[in-house]
Phi, psi and omega in degrees: 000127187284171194223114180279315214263016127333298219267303194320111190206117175243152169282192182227126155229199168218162185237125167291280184277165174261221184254320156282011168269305187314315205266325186279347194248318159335274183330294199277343186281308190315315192296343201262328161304300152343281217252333168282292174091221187203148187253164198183108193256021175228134199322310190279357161261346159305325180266339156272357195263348179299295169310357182268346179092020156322145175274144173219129183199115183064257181220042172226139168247136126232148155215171198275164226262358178289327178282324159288335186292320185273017174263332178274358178259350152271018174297139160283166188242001156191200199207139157245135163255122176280168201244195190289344171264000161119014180255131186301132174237325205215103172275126184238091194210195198006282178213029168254137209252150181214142216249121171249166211273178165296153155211187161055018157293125171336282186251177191249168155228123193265134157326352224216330174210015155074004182270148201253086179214196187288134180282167171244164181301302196320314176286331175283338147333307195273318175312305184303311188321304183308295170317339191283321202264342175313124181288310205295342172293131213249308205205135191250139181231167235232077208291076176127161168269106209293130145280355162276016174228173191295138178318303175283021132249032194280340188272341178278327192296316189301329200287331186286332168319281186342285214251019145279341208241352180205162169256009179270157178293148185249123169270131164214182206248095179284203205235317200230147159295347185277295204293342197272325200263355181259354184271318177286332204274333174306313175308325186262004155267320163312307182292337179076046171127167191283316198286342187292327187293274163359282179295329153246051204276106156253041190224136146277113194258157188229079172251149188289021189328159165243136187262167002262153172054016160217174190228147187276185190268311182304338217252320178296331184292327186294304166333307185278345194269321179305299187301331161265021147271357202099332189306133138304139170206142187223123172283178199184069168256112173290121183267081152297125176302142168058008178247253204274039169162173192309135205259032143277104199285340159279336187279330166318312193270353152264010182277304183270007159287319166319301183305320197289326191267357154250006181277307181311337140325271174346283180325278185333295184269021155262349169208087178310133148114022175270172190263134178243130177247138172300073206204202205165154167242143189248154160210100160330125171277106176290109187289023185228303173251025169035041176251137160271152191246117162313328185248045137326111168307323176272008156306275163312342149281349165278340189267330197297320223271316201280303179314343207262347169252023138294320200280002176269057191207337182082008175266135188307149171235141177240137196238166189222109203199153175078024165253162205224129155261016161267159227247313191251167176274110165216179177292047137258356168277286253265318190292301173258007135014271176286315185284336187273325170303303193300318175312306180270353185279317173284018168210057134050013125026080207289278180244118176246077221252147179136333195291130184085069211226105162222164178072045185046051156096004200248006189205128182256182177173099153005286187309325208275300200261012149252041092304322162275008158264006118336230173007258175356308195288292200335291194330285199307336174288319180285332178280328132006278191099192192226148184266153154177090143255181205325306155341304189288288164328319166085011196314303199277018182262308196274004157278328197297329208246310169083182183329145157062352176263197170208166188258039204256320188260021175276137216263351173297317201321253198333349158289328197251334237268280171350327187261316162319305204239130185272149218233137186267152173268313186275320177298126164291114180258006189283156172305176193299313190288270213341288170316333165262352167258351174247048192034047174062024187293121201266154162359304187291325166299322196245307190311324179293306195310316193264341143295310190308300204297307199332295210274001178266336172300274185004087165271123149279184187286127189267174163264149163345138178284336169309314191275338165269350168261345170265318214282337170262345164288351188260357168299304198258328154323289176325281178344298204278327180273334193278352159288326187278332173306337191260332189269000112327283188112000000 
């Protein structure tokens, strides 16, 4: 006789669509490919796809959907990611989620005097650090877009920033195909060679299309430098309802379902079996101030909804959650925050980035992502679920203490209690007086106290000094050819 309440241990999630909802947004993205297709003016994707058999005419591509069906079939359908010393830190397949830092803003809002200015190497430096000591933090992106340095080379700085300040796995956004490739070549020193790197990849790349339907000469170049490493890559093209797409929210997750199988297309026949994720960006167009808005409810019903036809492909997803469009931590940080890490965490998400996102995406901040690895921590105990066997249930225990007693001196407590009760840093759980003897401190008061402690504690694990004097000669090498290639033309 099987004994079921042995076993038993279900998470807690959610489902948007039903299957035939799925099979209607597959069908119409194919159709759209098929018959719209995507404009793309670089040559050598002119040339597979035309040997692949493809329509190719002029700077418009369509193809047909068998040649995406054999592309979706060397696709890999997931990834283990490693953290910079080679230990697996992150499986990214079915419906396990894992939570990432904010990147790529113009400004900071530094913790420290509440000002709102331009980033620096010093905040990607700080960001990573912060990310290094969060538990709830899976994975660090290069928290802003640095301004003291040259732009179009901003990515050897940011990477060196990075992955000098954590062991954690890194997403980062190149800028340039030369930078993208001196960011793998840095990655392969840390890793002890390009195949070691390969083969144990803790670094993620992210290239952009622009919807709707093309893809640049630039953005194919990043694509082909990931793929012909070998490399995980999200696709990451951004959808505005009523901009840069349909403001129907099934036609948003078929736009950007389209768009992922032709980056994923793209990938494929230029390196079959290399890894791709089904995946894509939303920005809610706000019709009253033409801003995209983050803490949108339907930002999350669009990414939750796109993930669930991804995963019918059997492919990793990427989510955007723990951003805020408000300028300060007040309670409207806190609000959409907390809905959107929970939103994406129960509807199983793979990689989920943006936490500490404030001013709709124009600032990043330290205080916005350590509250939100608050949040993170609640989320991953409710998505968790409750186990139930014999053990758990507790039948002789709770015979053992019977009417009127407690379980505080019972050795099940001390066994469970720790996995069982999930234990907050930030939420105030003190009596009234307590709080009042400790001056009243609000949220904002212990998030700051605890960025204070973070960046002043903190050590992360450094790297060799040998692996820190090449990663800065390949810093300023990078610097120096990729300003001079642009500055060519």
């Amino acid at each position: 006789m099987i004994q079921s309440s042995n076993i038993q241990n279900r998470s807690v999630g959610m489902k948007i669509f039903t299957e035939d909802q799925i099979w209607e947004i597959q069908q119409a993205a194919f159709d759209i490919i098929e018959r719209v297709g995507f404009k793309c003016q670089h040559k050598e994707v002119h040339k597979m796809m035309k040997q692949a058999g493809a329509w190719v005419k002029d700077n418009d591509i369509k193809i047909p959907r068998h040649i995406i069906k054999e592309c979706l079939g060397t696709t890999p359908e997931g990834w283990t990611i490693y953290d910079r010393n080679g230990r697996r830190a992150m499986e990214v397949e079915g419906e396990k989620s894992h939570y990432g830092t904010s990147t790529a803003s113009p400004s900071t809002r530094d913790a420290f005097t509440d000002e709102i200015r331009q980033t620096t190497i010093k905040d990607i430096e700080l960001g990573a650090k912060v990310g290094d000591y969060l538990d709830g933090i899976d994975f660090v992106m290069p928290m802003g877009t640095a301004q003291d340095v040259p732009g179009n080379a901003a990515e050897v700085h940011e990477f060196e920033a990075l992955v000098t300040n954590t062991t954690k796995p890194a997403v980062f956004i190149g800028y340039t195909a030369l930078g993208c490739e001196y960011v793998y070549e840095m990655a392969s020193v840390i890793a002890g060679g390009q195949e070691n790197l390969s083969q144990k990849p803790f670094i993620i790349a992210y290239p952009e299309a622009i919807a709707p339907l093309f893809f640049p000469d630039e953005v194919v170049e990043r694509i082909f430098v990931a793929a012909d490493r070998f490399m995980p890559q999200l696709p990451g093209s951004t959808v505005q309802p009523g901009a840069t797409g349909p403001v129907t929210l099934a036609g948003t997750i078929t736009l950007i379902t389209a768009e992922s199988l032709i980056h994923i297309t793209i990938a494929q026949l230029r390196k079959k079996g290399c890894p791709v994720a089904m995946s894509g960006n939303v920005g809610i167009l706000d019709m009253r101030t033409a801003l995209m808005a983050f803490g949108a409810p339907e930002n999350n019903l669009v990414l939750a909804a796109q993930a669930e036809v991804a995963r019918s492909f059997n492919l990793p997803t990427w989510g955007l959650a723990g951003a805020t469009d408000s300028k300060s931590l007040d309670a409207q940080a806190g609000i959409e925050s907390a809905f959107s890490i929970l939103s994406q965490g129960l509807s199983g998400l793979n990689l989920i980035h943006d936490v500490g996102y404030m001013a709709s995406g124009m600032a990043c901040s330290l205080e916005q992502l350590v509250m939100g690895n608050e949040v993170v921590g609640m989320t991953k105990r409710f998505v968790e679920g409750i186990a139930v066997t014999r053990e758990t249930i507790a039948r002789q225990i709770i015979e053992d203490v019977g009417p009127r007693g407690h379980f505080l001196v019972q050795q099940h407590t001390m066994d469970h209690f720790k996995k069982e009760l999930w234990n907050a840093r930030l939420l105030n759980r003190q009596t009234i007086d307590a709080w009042n003897d400790a001056g009243k401190p609000s949220m904002e008061d212990r998030v700051k106290e605890e960025v204070r402690m973070i960046t002043e504690t903190h050590k992360p694990e450094p790297l060799s000094d040998k692996i820190i004097a090449e990663l800065d000669r390949l810093k300023k090498e990078g610097e120096k050819e990729i300003l001079a290639k642009l500055a060519k033309g």
